[in-house]
C-alpha positions in Angstrom: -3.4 4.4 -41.8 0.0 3.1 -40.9 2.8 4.8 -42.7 6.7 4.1 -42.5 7.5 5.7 -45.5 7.1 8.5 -47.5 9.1 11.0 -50.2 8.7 14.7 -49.8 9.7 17.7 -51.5 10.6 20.2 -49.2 11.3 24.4 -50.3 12.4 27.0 -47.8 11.3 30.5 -47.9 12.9 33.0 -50.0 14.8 36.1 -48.1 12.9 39.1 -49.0 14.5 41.2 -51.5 15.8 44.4 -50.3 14.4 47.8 -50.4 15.4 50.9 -53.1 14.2 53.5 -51.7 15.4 57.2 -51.0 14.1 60.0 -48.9 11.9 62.3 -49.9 11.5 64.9 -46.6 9.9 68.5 -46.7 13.0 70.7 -46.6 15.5 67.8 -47.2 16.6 68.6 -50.7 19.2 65.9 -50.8 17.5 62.9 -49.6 19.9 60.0 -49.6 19.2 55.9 -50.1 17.5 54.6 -47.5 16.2 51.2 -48.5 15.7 48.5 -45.6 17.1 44.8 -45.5 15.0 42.1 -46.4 13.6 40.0 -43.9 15.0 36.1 -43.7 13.1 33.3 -45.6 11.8 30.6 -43.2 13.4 27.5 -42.5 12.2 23.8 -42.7 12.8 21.5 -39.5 11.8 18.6 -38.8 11.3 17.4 -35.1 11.2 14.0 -33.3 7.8 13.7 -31.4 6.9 11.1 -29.1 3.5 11.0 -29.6 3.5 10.1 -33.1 4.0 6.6 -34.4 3.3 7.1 -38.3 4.0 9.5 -40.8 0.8 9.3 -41.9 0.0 12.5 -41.5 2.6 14.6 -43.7 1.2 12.0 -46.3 -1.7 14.1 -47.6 1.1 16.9 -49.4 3.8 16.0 -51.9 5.4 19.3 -50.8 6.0 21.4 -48.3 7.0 25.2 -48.5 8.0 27.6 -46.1 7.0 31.5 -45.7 9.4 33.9 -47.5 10.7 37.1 -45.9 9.4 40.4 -45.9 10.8 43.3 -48.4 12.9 45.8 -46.9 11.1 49.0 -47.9 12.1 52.7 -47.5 12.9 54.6 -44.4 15.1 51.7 -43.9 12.7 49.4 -42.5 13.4 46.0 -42.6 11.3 43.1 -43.8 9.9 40.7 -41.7 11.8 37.6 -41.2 9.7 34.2 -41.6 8.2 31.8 -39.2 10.0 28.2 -40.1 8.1 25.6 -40.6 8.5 22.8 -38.0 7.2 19.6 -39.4 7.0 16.4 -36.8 7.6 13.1 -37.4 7.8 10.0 -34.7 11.0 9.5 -32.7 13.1 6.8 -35.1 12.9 8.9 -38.8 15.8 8.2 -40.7 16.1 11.2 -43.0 17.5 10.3 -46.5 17.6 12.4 -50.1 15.4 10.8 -51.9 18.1 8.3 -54.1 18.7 7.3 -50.3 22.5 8.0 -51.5 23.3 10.3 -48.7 21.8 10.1 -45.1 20.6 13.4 -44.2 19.2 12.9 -40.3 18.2 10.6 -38.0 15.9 11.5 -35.5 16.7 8.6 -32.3 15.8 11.5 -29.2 12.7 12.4 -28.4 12.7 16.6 -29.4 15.8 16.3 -31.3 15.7 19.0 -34.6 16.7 19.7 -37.5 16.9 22.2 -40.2 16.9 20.0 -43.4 16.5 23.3 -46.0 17.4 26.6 -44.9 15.7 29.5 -45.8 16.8 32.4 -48.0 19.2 35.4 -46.6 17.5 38.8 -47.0 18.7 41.0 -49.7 20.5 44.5 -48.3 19.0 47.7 -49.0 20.4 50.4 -50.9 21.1 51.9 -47.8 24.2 49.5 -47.4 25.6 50.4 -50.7 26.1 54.1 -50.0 29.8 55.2 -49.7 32.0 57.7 -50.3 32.1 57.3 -53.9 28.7 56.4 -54.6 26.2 58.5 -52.5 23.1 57.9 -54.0 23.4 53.8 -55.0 20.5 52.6 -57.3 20.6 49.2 -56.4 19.3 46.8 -54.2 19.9 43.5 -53.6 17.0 40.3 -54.7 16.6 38.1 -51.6 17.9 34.7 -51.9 16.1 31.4 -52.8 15.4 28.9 -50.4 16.8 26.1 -50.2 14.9 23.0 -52.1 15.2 19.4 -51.8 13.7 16.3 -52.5 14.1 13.9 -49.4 13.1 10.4 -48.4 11.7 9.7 -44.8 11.7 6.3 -43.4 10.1 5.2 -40.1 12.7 2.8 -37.6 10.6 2.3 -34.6 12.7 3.3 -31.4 11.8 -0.4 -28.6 14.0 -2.0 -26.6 13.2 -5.4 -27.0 11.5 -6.7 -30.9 9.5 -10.1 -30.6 10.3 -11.9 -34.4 8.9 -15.2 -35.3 6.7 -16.5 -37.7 3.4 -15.8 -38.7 0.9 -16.9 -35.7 3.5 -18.2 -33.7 2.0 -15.8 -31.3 3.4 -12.1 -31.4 0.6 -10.4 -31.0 -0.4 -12.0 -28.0 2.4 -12.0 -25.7 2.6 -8.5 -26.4 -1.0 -8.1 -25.2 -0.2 -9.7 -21.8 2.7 -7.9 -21.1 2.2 -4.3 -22.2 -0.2 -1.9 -22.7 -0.5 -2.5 -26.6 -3.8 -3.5 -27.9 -2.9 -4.8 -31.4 -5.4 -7.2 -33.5 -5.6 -11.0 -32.6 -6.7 -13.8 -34.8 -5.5 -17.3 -35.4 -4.8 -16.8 -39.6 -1.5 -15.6 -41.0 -0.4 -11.9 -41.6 -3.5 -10.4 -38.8 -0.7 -8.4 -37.8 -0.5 -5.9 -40.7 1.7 -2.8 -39.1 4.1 -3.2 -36.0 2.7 -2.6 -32.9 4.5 -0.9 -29.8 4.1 -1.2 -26.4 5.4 -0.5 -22.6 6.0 -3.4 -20.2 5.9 -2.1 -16.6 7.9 -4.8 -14.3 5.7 -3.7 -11.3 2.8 -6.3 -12.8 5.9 -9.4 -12.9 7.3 -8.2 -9.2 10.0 -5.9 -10.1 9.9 -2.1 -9.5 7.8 0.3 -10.5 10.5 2.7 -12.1 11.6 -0.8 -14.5 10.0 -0.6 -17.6 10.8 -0.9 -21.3 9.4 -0.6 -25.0 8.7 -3.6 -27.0 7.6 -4.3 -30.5 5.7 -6.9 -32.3 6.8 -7.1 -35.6 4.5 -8.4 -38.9 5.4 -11.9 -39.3 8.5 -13.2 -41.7 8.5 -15.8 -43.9 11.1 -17.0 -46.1 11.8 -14.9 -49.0 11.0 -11.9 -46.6 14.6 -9.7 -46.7 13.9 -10.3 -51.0 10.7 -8.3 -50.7 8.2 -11.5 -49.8 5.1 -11.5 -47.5 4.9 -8.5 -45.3 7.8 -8.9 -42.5 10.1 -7.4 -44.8 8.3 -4.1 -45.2 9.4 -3.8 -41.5 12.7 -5.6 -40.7 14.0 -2.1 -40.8 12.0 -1.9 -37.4 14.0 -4.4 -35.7 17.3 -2.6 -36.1 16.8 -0.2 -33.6 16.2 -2.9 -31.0 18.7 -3.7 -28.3 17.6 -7.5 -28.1 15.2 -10.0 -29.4 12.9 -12.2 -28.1 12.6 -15.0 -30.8 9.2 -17.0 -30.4 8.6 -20.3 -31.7 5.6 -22.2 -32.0 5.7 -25.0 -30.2 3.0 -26.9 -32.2 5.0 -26.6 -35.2 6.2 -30.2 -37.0 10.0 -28.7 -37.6 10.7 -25.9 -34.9 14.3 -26.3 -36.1 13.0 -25.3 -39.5 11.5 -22.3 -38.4 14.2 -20.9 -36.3 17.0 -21.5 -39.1 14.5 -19.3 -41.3 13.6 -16.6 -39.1 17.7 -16.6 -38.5 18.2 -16.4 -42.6 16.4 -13.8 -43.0 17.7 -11.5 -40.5 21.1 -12.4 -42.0 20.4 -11.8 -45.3 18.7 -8.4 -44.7 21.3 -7.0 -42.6 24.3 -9.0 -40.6 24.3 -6.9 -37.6 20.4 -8.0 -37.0 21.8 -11.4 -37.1 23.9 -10.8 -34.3 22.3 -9.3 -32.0 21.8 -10.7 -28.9 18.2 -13.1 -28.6 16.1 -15.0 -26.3 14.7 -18.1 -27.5 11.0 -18.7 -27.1 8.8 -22.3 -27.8 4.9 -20.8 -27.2 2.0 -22.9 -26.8 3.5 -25.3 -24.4 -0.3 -25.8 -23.2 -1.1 -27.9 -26.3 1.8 -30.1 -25.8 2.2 -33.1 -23.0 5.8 -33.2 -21.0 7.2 -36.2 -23.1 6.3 -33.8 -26.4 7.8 -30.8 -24.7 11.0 -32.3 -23.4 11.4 -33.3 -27.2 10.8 -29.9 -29.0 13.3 -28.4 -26.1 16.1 -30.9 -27.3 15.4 -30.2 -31.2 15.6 -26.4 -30.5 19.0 -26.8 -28.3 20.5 -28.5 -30.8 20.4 -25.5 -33.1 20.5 -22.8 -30.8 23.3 -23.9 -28.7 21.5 -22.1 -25.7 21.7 -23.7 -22.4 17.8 -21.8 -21.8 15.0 -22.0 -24.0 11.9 -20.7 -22.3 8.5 -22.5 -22.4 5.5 -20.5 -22.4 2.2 -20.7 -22.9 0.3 -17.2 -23.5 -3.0 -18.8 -23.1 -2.2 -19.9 -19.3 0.7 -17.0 -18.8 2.8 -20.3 -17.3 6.3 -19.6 -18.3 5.5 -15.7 -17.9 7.5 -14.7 -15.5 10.7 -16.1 -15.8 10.7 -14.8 -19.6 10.5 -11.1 -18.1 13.0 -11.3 -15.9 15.6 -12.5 -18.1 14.4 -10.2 -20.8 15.1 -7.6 -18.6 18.0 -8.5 -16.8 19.5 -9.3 -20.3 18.9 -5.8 -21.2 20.2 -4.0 -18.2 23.6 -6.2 -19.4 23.1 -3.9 -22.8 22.4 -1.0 -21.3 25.0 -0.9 -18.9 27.6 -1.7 -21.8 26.1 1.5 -24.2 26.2 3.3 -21.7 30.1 2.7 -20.6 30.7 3.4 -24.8 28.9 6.6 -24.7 31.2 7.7 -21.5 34.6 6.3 -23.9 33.4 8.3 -26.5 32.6 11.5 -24.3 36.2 11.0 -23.0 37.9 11.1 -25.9 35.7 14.0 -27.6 38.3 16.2 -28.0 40.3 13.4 -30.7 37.1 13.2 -32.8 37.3 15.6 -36.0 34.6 18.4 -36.4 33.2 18.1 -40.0 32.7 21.7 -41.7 31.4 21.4 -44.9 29.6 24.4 -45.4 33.5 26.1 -44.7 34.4 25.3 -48.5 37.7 25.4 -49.3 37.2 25.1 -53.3 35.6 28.6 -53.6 34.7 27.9 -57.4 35.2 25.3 -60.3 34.7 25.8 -64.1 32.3 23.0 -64.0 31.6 22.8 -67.8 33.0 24.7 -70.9 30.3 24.7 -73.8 31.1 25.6 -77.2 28.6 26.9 -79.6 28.8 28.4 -82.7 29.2 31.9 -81.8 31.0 31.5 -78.5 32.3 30.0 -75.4 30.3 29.4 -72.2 32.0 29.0 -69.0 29.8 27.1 -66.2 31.0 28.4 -62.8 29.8 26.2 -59.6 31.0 27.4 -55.9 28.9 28.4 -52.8 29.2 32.1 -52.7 29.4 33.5 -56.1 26.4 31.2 -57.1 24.5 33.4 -53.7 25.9 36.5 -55.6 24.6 35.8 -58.6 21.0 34.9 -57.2 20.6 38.0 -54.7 21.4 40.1 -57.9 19.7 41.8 -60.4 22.4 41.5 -63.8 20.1 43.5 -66.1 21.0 46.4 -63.6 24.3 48.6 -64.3 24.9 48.5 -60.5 24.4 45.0 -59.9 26.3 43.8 -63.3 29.0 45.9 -62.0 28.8 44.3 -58.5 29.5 40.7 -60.0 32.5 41.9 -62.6 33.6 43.4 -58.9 33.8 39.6 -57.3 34.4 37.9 -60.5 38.0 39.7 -60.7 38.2 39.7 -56.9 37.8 35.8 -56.5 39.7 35.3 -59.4 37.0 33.7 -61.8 37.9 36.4 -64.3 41.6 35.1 -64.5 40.4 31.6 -64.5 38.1 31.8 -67.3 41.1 33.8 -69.3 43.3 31.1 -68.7 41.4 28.8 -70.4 41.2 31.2 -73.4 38.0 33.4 -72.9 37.9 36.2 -75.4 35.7 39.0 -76.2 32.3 37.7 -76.7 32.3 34.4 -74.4 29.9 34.3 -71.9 30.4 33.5 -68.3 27.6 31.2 -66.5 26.6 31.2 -62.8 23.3 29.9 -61.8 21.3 30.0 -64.5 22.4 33.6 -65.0 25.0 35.0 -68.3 27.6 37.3 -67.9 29.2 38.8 -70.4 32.7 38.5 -70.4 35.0 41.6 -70.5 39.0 42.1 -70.2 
């Protein structure tokens, strides 16, 4: 089963919670904490493969999960951190959340990672608590949830070259002839139900044997398509990834202009820079047509396309064949060679291009929200680290309650909260946990 997209929920494992614990030795009257750190929960990455082609086979789960650390336990061992969980999808996944407001990855190498939820720090043992002041801590800290999110994966297959057209116009077949792609042939509209990729070799054409490149045959469009029509426009997104397209007409057809102003619309409508991408024009099934016929599709065609070369071919006869390949790939050693001289600009000028840091916040809280009941206030704190605080630890123990009044003074929440009049009996809210407050 062909699948190009697909919505996930993905969890990463939970750090394991740290070890309370203290010694208890023949002849060691004073045994002191000794409470392990909690093993790291597993991360969630996803990795480009290039032996996949659907993402049909994450399909069978709405959700994946990730291990959780091991506990840290006494004699200060520490808990086992846990595997991650490397999930692979085909080279070409654009990685979304799932509103598809924010864009998230996009997986265009072959082996390229990423982590897209990270798993849960360990909690510290007692062990790390013990000072001068405090020699026998009774408290440890809870390891720290996983990261969850709900994300949207969509397929872009990664070709060189994308052969649009019509339904039946002949796709499938050309493909056929010049690659090693086997997809379905039959003369009725939509046979083609899923894109099909394949590898031209130019050895079989007379070029070299290193000179190949990836093509696709894309489900054919019909007008309407880029609104949601017939079945092309379930895989338009396929053709943005392609450095050129080979346009094919059918050269049977009673208005070949008609038929390349639609194919042309509908690329423009579903995105511009589709539109302008760079095409070679195609009229197929020359071997149905006599010279005088041919001669007068040709001029129709030119008058639209305002190319000096169309190229007649017949798939049936493979006359026309060659000369289509070559400029195919001469037109895309032209692109290549021009990406390639950007990518060297933009390695040149590196150094100019900012670094993005957003997990270095400089907003280290917010009063997101202040609720007023009946019988107090509630202040709603939001900010990276004390939210971690106040998940890795346990309020309804005098150590750990003690631990957060210690960071909310110290990152200033406490005066925050007072400015906006907090009095005795308000509450202070951080992650789903209340606090108290207290002058």
């Amino acid at each position: 089963m062909f699948c190009d997209e697909l919505k996930l929920k993905i969890i990463a494992g939970n750090g394991g919670n740290g070890g309370l614990s203290f010694r208890r030795e023949k002849f060691v009257p004073r045994g002191g904490p000794d409470g392990g750190d909690g093993g790291r929960g597993g991360n969630i990455i996803f990795r480009a493969n290039p032996n996949l082609n659907t993402l049909s086979h994450l399909a069978n789960r709405k959700m994946y999960k990730a291990e959780s650390g091991g506990n840290g336990r006494g004699n200060n061992m520490t808990g086992k951190n846990a595997e991650d969980l490397i999930l692979d999808v085909p080279q070409g996944t654009v990685i979304y959340t799932a509103d598809k407001k924010q864009l998230l990855a996009d997986l265009n190498k072959i082996d390229e990672q990423v982590i897209l939820a990270k798993g849960g720090k360990g909690g510290l043992g007692n062990l790390r608590f013990a000072s001068s002041t405090n020699q026998a801590p009774k408290f440890a800290e809870n390891g720290e949830p996983g990261e969850d999110k709900e994300i949207l994966l969509e397929l872009k297959l990664v070709a060189d070259v994308g052969f649009i057209g019509l339904p039946s116009v002949g796709k499938s077949t050309l493909i056929s002839i010049v690659s090693n792609a086997r997809p379905k042939i039959a003369a009725y509209h939509f046979t083609t139900l899923t894109p099909n990729l394949g590898v031209v070799n130019m050895a079989q054409f007379g070029g070299s044997v290193s000179e190949s490149f990836v093509v696709a045959d894309i489900p054919g469009l019909i007008e309407g398509a880029s609104e949601g029509k017939g079945l092309g426009h379930k895989f338009l997104r396929h053709v943005s990834r392609t450095k050129l397209l080979v346009h094919i007409i059918d050269g049977t057809s009673e208005d070949p202009r008609k038929d390349y102003k639609t194919i042309n619309a509908e690329l423009k409508l579903f995105d511009k820079k589709l539109y302008k991408l760079k095409q070679i024009t195609v009229l197929n099934k020359i071997d149905m047509l006599s010279i005088e016929k041919l001669d007068e599709k040709l001029r129709e065609i030119k008058k639209i396309t305002k190319k000096v070369n169309i190229f007649p071919l017949s798939c049936m006869t493979k006359n026309g064949l060659k000369p289509l390949m070559f400029e195919i790939f001469k037109g895309l050693g032209t692109l290549r060679a021009k990406e390639k001289k950007e990518i060297q600009k933009i390695a040149r000028t590196k150094s100019n291009i900012p670094i993005l840091q957003p997990h270095l916040e400089k907003v280290k809280f917010v009063i997101s929200r202040i609720e007023k009941t009946p019988e107090n206030t509630i202040f709603h704190i939001n900010g990276k680290r004390i939210e971690q605080l106040a998940s890795m630890t346990d309020i309804h123990n005098p150590e750990g309650l003690e631990r957060i009044y210690h960071f909310l003074g110290r990152m200033g929440i406490q005066k925050a909260v007072e400015r906006q009049g907090a009095t005795f009996g308000d509450n202070i809210a951080i992650k789903g946990k209340i606090i108290p407050y207290r002058k």
